[in-house]
N, C-alpha and C positions, 0 to 999 in steps of 0.2 A: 491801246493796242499792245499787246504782247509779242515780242520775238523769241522766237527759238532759239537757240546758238546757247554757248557757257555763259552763265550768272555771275555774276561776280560774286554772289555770296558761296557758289562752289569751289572757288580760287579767292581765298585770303590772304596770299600772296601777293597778289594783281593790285595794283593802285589803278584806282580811277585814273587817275591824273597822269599816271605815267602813258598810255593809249594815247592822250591829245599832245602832246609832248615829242612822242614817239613819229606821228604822223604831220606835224609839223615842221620834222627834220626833215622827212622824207619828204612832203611837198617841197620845202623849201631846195634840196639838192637835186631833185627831180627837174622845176624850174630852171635852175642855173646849168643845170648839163644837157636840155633842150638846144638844142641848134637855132632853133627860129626861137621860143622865146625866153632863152639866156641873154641875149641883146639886149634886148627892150632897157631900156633906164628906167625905167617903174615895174619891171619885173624884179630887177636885181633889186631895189629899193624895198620891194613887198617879200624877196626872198630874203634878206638881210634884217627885217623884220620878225622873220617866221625863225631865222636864227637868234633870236639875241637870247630866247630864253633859256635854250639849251648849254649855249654857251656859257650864258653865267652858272648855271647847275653843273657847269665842269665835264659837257660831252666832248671829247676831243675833236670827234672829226666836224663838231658846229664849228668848236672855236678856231682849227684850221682855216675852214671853206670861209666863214667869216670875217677873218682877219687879215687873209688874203684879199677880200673885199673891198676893205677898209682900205687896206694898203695898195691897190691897182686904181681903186677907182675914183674914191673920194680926193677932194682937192685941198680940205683943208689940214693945218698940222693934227688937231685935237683928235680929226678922227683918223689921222695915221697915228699917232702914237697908242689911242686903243688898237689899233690893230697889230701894232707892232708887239702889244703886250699879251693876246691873245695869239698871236705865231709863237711864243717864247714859251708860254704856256701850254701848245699841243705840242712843240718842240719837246718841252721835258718829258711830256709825257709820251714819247716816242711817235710821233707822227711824223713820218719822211718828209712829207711834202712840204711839212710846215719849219724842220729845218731846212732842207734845199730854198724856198722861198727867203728863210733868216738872210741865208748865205746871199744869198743874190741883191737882198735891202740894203741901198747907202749905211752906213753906222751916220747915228744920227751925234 
């Protein structure tokens, strides 16, 4: 079956890869900023999942929303200290949230 809408061979610009990428951020920030299912423990766990790629690809507001994650919720050190290094990292890269977050972290 064929769809209509832009080809990608008309935009060789456009990566494949960047669309699944793209709408992976947004489900995943979409889920955690739900009211009813940003709660859930297997929401945030499936949304911290849908973040990690972007994060490592150096998106800042993954590695904010992410690391903030890490650092609220999880109970062990390994994954507070990824998180802690993923705040430091949207920090430099100017993201508010994720210095005000630094500031508020014990210094470990």
């Amino acid at each position: 079956m064929k769809f209509r809408g832009r080809s990608t061979e008309s935009n060789p610009s456009a990566s494949p890869l960047a669309e699944p990428r793209r709408l992976s951020l947004k489900v995943a920030l979409w889920l955690l900023d739900s009211p009813r299912l940003g709660a859930k423990p297997q929401v945030k766990h499936f949304a911290g999942r849908l973040l990690k790629q972007p994060a490592r690809e150096g998106v800042v507001e993954a590695q904010s929303r992410l690391g903030r994650m890490l650092c609220r919720e999880c109970g062990n050190a390994r994954d507070r200290r990824i998180g802690h290094e993923l705040l430091r990292q949207a920090a430099r890269a100017g993201d508010h949230s994720a210095q005000l977050e630094l500031r508020r972290l014990p210094r470990d």
